[in-house]
C-alpha positions as CSV (number, residue, x, y, z in Angstrom):
1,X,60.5,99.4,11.7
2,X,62.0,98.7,8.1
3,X,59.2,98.7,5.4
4,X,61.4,97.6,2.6
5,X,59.5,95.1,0.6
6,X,60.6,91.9,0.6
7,X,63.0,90.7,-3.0
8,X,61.6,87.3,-3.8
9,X,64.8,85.8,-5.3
10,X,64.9,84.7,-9.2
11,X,65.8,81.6,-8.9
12,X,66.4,79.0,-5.5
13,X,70.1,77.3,-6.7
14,X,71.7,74.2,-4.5
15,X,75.4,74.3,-4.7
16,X,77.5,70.7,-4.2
17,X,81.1,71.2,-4.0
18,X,83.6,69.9,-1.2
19,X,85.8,72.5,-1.1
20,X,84.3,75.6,1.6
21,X,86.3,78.6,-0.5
22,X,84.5,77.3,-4.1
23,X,80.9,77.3,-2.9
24,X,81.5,80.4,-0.8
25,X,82.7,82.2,-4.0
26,X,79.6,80.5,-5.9
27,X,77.4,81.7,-3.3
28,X,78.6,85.6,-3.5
29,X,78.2,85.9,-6.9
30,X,74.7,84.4,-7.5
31,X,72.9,85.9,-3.9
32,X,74.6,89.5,-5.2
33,X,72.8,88.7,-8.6
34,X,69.1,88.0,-6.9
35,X,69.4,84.1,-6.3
36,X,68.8,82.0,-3.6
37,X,71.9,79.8,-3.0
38,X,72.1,76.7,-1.2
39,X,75.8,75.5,-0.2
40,X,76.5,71.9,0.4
41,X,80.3,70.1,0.9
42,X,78.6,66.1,0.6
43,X,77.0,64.4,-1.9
44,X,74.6,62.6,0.3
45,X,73.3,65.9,2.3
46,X,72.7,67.3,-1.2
47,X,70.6,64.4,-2.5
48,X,68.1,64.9,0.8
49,X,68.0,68.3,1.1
50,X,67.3,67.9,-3.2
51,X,64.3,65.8,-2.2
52,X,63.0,67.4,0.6
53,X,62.8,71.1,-1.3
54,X,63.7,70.7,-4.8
55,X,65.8,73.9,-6.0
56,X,65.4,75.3,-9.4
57,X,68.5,74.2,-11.0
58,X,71.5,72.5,-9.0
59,X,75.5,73.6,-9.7
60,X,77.6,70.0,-8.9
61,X,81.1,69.8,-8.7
62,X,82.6,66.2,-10.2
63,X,85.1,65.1,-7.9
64,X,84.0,64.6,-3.9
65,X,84.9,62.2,-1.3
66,X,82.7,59.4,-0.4
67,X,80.1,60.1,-3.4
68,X,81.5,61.8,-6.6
69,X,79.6,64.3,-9.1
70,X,78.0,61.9,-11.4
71,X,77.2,59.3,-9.0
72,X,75.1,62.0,-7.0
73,X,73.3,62.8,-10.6
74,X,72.8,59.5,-10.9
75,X,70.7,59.1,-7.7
76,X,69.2,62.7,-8.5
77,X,67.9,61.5,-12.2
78,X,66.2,57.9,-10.6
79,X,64.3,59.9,-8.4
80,X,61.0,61.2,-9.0
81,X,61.3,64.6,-7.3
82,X,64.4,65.6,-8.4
83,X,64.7,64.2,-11.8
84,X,63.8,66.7,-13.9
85,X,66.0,69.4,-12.0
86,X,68.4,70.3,-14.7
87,X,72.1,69.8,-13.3
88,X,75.0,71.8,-14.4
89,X,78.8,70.6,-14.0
90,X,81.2,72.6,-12.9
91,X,84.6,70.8,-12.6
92,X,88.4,71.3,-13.5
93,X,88.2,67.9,-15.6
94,X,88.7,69.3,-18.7
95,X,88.6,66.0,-20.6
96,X,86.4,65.0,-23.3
97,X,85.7,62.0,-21.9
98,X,84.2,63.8,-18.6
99,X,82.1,66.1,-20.6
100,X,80.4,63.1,-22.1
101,X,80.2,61.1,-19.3
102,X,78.2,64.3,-17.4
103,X,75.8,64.9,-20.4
104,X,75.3,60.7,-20.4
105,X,74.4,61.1,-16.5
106,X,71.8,63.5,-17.6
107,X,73.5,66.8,-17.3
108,X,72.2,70.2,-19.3
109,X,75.3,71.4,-19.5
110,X,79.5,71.4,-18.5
111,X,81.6,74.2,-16.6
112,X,85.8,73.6,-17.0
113,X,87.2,75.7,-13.6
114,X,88.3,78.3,-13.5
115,X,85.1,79.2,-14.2
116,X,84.6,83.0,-15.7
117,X,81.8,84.3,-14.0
118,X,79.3,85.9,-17.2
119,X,79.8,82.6,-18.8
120,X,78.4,80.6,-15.3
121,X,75.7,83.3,-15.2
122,X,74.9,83.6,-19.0
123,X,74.0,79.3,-19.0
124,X,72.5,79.8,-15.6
125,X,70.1,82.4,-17.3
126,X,69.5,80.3,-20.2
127,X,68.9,76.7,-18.4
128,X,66.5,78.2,-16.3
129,X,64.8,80.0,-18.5
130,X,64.4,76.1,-20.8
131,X,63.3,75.3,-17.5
132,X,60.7,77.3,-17.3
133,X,59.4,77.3,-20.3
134,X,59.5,73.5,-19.5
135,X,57.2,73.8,-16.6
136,X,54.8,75.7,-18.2
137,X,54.5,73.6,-21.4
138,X,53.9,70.6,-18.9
139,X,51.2,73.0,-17.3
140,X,49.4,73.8,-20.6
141,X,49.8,70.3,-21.4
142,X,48.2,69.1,-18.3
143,X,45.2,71.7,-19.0
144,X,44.9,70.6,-22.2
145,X,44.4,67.1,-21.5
146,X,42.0,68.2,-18.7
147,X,40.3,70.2,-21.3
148,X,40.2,67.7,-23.5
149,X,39.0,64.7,-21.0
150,X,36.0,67.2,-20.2
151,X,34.7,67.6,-23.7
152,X,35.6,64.3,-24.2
153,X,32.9,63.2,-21.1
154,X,30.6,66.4,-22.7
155,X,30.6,64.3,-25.9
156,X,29.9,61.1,-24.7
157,X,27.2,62.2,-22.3
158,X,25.6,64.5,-25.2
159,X,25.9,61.5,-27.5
160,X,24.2,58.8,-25.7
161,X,21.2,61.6,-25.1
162,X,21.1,62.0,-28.4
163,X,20.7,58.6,-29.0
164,X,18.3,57.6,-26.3
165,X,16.3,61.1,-26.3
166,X,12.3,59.8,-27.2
167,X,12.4,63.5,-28.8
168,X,13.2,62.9,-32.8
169,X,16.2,65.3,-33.1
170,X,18.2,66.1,-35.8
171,X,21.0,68.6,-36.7
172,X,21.9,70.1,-39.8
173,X,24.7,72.8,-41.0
174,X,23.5,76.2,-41.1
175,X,25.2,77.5,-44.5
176,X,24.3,74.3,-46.5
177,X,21.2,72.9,-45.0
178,X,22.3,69.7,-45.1
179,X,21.8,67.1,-42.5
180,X,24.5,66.1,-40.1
181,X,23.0,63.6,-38.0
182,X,19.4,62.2,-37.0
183,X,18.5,60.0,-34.0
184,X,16.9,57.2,-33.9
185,X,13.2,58.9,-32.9
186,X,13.9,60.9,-36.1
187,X,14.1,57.9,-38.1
188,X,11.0,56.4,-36.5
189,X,8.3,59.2,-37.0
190,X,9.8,60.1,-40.9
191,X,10.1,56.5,-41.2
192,X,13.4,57.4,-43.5
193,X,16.1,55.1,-43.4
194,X,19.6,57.1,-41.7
195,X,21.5,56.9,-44.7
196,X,18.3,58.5,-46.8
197,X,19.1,61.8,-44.5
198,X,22.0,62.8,-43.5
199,X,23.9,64.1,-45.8
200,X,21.0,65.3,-47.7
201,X,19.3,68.7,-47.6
202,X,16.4,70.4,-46.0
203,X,14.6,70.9,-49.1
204,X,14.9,67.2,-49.7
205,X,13.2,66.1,-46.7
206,X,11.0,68.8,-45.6
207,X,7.8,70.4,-47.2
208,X,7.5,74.0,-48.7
209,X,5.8,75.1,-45.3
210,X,8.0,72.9,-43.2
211,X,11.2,74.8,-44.7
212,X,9.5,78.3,-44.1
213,X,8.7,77.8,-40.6
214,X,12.4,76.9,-40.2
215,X,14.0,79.7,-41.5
216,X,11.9,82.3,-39.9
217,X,13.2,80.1,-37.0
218,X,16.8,80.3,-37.9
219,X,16.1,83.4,-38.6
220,X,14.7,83.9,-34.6
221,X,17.7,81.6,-33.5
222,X,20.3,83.5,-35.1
223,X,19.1,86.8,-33.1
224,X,18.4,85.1,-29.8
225,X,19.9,82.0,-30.0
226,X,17.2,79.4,-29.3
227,X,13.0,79.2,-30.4
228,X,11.0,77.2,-28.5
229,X,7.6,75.2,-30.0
230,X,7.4,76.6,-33.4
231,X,4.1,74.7,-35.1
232,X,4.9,72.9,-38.4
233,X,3.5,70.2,-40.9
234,X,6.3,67.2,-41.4
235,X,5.8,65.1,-44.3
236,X,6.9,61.3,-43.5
237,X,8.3,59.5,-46.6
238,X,4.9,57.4,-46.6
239,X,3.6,60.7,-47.4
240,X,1.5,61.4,-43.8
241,X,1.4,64.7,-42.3
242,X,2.3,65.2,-38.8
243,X,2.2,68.2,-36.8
244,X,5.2,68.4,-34.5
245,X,6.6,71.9,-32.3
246,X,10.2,72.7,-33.5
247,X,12.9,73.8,-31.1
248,X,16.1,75.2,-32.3
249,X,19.1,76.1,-30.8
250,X,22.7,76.9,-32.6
251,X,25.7,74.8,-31.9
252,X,28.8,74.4,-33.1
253,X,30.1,70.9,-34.3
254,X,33.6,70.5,-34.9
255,X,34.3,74.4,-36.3
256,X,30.9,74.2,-38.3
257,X,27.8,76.3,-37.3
258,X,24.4,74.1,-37.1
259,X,20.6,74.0,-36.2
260,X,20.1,71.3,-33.3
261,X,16.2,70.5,-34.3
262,X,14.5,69.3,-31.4
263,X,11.0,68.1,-32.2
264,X,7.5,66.9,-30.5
265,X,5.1,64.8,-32.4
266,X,1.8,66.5,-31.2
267,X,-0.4,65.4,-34.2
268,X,-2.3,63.4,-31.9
269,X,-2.8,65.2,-29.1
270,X,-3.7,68.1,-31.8
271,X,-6.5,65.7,-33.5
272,X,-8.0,65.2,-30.2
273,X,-8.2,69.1,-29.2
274,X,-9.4,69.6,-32.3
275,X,-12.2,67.4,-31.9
276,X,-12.9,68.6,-28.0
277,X,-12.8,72.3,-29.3
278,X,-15.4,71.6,-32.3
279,X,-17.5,69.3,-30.4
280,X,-17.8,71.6,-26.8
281,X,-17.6,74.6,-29.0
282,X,-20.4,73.7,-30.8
283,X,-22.7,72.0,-28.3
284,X,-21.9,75.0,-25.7
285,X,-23.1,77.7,-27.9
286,X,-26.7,76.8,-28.2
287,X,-27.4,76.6,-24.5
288,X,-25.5,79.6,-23.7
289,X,-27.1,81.3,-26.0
290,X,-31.3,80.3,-24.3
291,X,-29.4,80.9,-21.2
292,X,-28.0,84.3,-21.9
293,X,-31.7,85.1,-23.3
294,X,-33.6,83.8,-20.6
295,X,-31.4,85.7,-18.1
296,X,-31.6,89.0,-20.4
297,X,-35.7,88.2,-20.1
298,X,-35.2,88.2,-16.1
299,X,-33.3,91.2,-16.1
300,X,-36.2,93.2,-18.0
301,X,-38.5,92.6,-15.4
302,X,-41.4,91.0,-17.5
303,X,-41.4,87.7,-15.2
304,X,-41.1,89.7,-12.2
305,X,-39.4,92.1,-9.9
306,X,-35.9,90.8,-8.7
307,X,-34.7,91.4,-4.9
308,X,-31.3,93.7,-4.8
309,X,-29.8,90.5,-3.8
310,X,-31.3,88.8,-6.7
311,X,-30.6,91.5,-9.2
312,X,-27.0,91.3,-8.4
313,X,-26.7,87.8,-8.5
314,X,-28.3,87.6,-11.8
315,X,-25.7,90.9,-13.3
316,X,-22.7,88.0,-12.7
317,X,-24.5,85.2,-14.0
318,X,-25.0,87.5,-17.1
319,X,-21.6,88.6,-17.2
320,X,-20.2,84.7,-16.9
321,X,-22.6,83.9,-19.3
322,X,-21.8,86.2,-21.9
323,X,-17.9,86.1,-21.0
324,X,-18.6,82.0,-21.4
325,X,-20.4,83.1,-24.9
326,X,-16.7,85.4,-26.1
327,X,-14.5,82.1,-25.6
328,X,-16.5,79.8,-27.6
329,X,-16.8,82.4,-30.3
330,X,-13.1,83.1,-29.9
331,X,-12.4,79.5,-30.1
332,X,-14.7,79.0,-33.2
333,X,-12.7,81.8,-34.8
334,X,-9.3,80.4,-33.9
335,X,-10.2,77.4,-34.8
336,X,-11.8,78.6,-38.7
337,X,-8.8,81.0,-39.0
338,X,-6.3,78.3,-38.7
339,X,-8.2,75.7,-40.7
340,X,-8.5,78.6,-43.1
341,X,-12.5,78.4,-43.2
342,X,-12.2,81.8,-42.9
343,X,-10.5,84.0,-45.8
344,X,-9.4,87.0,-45.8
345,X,-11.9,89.5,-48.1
346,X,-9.3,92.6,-49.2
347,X,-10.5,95.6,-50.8
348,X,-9.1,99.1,-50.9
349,X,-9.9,100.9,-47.5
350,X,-8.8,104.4,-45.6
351,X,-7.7,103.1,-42.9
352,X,-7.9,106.2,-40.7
353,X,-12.3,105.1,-40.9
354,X,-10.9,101.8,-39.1
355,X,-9.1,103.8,-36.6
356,X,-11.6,105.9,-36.1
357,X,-14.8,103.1,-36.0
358,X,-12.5,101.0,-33.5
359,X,-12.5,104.3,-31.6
360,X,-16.4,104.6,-31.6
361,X,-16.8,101.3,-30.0
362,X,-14.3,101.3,-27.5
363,X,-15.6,104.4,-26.3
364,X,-18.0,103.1,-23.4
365,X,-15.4,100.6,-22.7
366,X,-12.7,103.6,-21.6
367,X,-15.2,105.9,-20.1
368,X,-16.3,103.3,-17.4
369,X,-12.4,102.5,-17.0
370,X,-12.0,106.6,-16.9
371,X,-9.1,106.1,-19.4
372,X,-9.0,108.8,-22.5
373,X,-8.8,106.7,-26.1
374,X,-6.7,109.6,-28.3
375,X,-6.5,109.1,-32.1
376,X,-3.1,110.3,-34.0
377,X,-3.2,109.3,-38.0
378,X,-3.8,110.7,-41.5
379,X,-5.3,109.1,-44.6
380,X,-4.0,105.8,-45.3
381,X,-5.4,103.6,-48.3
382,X,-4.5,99.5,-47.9
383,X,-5.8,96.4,-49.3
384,X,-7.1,94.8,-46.2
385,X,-10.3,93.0,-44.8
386,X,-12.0,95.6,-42.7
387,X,-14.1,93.5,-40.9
388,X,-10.9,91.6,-39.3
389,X,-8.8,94.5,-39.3
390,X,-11.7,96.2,-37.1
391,X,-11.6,93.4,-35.1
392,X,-7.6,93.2,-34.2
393,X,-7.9,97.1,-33.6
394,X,-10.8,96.4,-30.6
395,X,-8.7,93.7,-29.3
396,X,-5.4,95.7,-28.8
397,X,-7.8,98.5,-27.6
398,X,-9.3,96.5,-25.2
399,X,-6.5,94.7,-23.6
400,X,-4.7,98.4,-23.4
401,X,-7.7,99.7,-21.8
402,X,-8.3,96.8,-19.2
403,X,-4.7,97.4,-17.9
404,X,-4.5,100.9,-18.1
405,X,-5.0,102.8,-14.5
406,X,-7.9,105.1,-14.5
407,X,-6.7,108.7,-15.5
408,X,-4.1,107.8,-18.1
409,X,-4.3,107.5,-22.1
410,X,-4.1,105.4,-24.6
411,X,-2.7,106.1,-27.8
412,X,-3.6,104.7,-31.0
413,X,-2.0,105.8,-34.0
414,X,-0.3,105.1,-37.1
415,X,3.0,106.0,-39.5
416,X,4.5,104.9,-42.9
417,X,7.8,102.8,-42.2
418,X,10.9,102.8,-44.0
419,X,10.8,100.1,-47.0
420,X,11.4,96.9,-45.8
421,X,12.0,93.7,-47.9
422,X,9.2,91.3,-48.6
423,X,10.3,88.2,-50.4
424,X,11.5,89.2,-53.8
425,X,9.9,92.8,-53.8
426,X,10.2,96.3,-51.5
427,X,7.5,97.6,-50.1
428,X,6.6,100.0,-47.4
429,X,4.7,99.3,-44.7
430,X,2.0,101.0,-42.2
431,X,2.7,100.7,-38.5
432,X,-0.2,100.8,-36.3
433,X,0.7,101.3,-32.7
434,X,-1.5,101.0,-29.6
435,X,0.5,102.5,-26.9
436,X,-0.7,102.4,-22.9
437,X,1.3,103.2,-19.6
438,X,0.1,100.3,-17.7
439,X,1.7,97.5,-15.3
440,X,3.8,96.0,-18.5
441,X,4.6,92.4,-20.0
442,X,7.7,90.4,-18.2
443,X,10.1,90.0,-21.3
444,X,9.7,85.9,-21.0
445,X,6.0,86.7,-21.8
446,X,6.3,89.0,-24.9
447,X,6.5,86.0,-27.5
448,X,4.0,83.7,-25.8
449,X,1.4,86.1,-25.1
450,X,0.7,85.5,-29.0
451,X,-0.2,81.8,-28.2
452,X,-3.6,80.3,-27.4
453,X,-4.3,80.6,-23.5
454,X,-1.5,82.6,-22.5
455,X,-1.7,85.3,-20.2
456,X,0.9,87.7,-18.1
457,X,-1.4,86.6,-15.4
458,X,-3.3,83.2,-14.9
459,X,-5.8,85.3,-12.9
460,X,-6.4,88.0,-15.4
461,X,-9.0,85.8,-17.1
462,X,-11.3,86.1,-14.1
463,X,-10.1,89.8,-12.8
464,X,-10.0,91.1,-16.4
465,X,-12.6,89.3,-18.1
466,X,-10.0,88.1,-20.8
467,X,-10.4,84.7,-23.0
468,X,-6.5,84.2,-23.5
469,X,-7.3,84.1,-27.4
470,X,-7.6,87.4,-28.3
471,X,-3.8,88.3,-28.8
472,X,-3.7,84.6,-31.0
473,X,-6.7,85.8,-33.3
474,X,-5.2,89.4,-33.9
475,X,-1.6,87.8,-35.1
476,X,-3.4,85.1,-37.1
477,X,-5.4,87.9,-38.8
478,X,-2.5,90.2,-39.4
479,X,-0.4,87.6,-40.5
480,X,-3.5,86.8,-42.9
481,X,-2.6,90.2,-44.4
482,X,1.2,89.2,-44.6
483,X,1.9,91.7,-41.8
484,X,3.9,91.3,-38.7
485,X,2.7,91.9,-34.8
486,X,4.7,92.2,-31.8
487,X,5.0,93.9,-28.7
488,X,7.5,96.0,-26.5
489,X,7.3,96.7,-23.1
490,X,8.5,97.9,-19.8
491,X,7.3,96.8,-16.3
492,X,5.6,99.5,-14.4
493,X,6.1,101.9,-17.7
494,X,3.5,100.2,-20.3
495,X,3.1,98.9,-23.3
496,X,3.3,99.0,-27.0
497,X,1.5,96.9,-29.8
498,X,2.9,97.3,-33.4
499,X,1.3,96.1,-36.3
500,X,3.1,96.3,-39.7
501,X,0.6,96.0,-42.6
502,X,1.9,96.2,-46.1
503,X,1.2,99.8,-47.7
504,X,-0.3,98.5,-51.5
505,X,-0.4,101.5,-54.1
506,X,-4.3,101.7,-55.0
507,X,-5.4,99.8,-57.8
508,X,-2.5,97.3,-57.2
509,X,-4.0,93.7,-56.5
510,X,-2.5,91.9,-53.7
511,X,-2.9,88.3,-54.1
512,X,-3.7,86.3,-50.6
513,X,-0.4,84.1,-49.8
514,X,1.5,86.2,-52.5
């Protein structure tokens, strides 16, 4: 059994000539040269079996019987399937007249017999390579205007959502900051007039606080390539303030990077929760707190011995009551934080005493969860409020210690970073860490754990004990301090919290907002 692999030939030829010894000498020469040859003495056989599998290129003699050279090119150029099959004449019509007459019939080229046969193999080579280069032009060209149709449809359907979208939207170049387009929900909450913003810059639409809130988010969409519901004050021209959530994405319009601004006018919905969380925040707390007292009263025994039954019922109404108690106070903090009732009181402070008080009181905490609290850090003078400071370090504590498995560690401890660039100055920075080895964060949680009411789990509020707020009051108090918080993590492996505070030499003042 032969296992010769099989020679696809270069090129499938059809041959016309009437006269047997021609084609047969034709045929020699191009099947010993690799091609597939085709012999046919009439011009009507050729013009079906031309139709019915086109060949590459056809060789077509000029005088025949019945139908002659040019008459057969004739048919073979009004045809669909054969017309573009370039056609070569080989003939012993030498005249001038012929030659034109074959290149008016639409043939590439004209052989005088005798024929030499390099020179019928050199324009064979060279018409089918045009050919081919032919047929692939045609196929970029038809992928092109596929290509072309489909961004064409992209447009369009990315246009009319643009258009109709009840989101104001608006895109802008990223080197420039200059507007590129608005819809028409964009016009309606700015109440600017289209030609009043595009074409105009950032700066000349948006606040001071607007603008930063967008660059840290272009800043966050340069590294990721979206943010999602970034909180930001937007000026109309009337002068209101609205409070919309920004999401940014990068495109690219027509060779030019941009921001597409995607925003949702939440200022009423905000001024309604605002009112909810004041009003139940305010009329919760005084019952709560009778109730907590009369049940601590119960559970002292002066109004009477409790049943075991009873004594355990009371222990969770206790617990609800005092975990009810943590949320409003959490939510009255938020709330005062954010509205900026409560400032931030800096002095000059070893922060190693924080480290060490934060310590202290998580200390009952991890010996009832049997997890060791170990302290690694040297003396360390900032400008901070301790009292908030304190208050971040229990909170990263305590989460670390609720998810932490009984028998393992968690690590709090602090170094002195590398300098890093704040605004117009240097300045070094101390990292706090609070490292545990518990169940992890999914990475689609590790930005919006920050936010109000976000938890890796929706039941770890009643497993865990947890208000959801904790994580938002610890970034709105570093951030207070013109630090930085964030999180790594691993699934199974742990986590760990990171708190960059700026490192102020003592003595220096450190102006709030500066």
């Amino acid at each position: 059994m032969s296992t010769d692999p099989v020679k696809i030939p270069k090129a499938d030829i059809l041959a016309i000539d009437d006269t047997p010894e021609n084609l047969a000498l034709l045929s020699q020469i191009l099947t010993e040269r690799g091609y597939k040859v085709r012999s046919v003495t009439k011009g009507s056989t050729a013009l079906r079996g031309a139709k019915a599998a086109p060949p590459d290129l056809i060789l077509l003699d000029v005088k025949m019987p019945e139908m002659n050279g040019y008459e057969v090119c004739r048919h073979l150029k009004a045809d669909e399937k054969t017309r573009n099959i370039p056609v070569i004449f080989i003939s012993a019509l030498g005249d001038v007249f012929d030659k034109v007459k074959a290149f008016q019939m639409g043939g590439v080229d004209y052989i005088t017999k005798p024929f030499q046969v390099e020179e019928v193999l050199a324009r064979l080579d060279t018409h089918l390579t045009i050919r081919n280069l032919q047929l692939k032009l045609q196929q970029q060209n038809t992928q092109l205007k596929q290509e072309i149709a489909r961004k064409t449809a992209a447009e369009a359907k990315f246009a009319k959502a643009f258009r109709a979208c009840p989101n104001p939207i608006a895109i802008a170049t990223v080197a420039q900051g200059q507007f590129v387009e608005v819809n028409h929900s964009f016009l309606q909450m700015s109440g600017y007039l289209a030609s009043e913003v595009v074409d105009y810059t950032l700066e000349q639409i948006y606040s001071q606080s607007a603008l930063e809130i967008y660059h840290k988010s272009l800043e966050k969409s340069q590294s990721q390539g979206f943010v999602h519901n970034q909180e930001l004050e937007f000026r109309t021209k009337s002068g209101q303030t609205k409070i919309v959530l920004l999401s940014m994405e990068l495109i690219e319009l027509e060779g030019v990077q941009c921001t597409l601004q995607i925003m949702n006018d939440i200022t009423e919905r905000k001024r309604l929760e605002n009112e909810f969380i004041s009003l139940v925040s305010h009329e919760l707390r005084t019952p709560m707190t009778s109730t907590i007292g009369a049940l601590d009263l119960l559970n002292s025994g002066q109004l009477g011995t409790l049943s075991d039954r009873g004594q355990q019922i009371l222990k969770v109404a206790i617990r609800n009551t005092e975990r009810l108690i943590r949320l409003v106070n959490d939510i009255l903090d938020l709330e005062r934080m954010k509205s900026g009732k409560i400032s931030i009181k800096r002095v000059e402070y070893d922060l190693k005493n924080l480290l060490i008080q934060a310590i202290e009181v998580m200390q009952p905490m991890a010996e009832k969860a049997e997890v060791e609290l170990k302290l690694e850090s040297s003396n360390v003078n900032l400008n901070l409020d301790p009292d908030r400071i304190l208050q971040t370090l229990t909170n990263l504590l305590s989460n670390a210690i609720k998810f932490s498995q009984p028998g393992s560690t968690v690590i709090l401890k602090t170094t002195v970073t590398k300098s890093l660039q704040h605004k117009i100055t240097t300045i070094n920075y101390c990292q706090i860490q609070v490292q545990d080895s518990g169940r992890g964060i999914p990475a689609d949680k590790l930005e919006s754990i920050f936010e109000r009411f976000q938890q890796v789990d929706a039941s770890d509020s009643r497993t865990k004990g947890g208000t959801g707020l904790g994580l938002a009051i610890c970034r709105h108090i570093v951030e207070g301090h013109d630090g930085h918080i964030w999180v790594e993590s691993a699934l199974e492996k742990g986590s760990i919290f990171y708190v960059n505070l700026p490192l102020i030499p003592i003595g220096q003042v450190w102006q709030q907002g500066s």
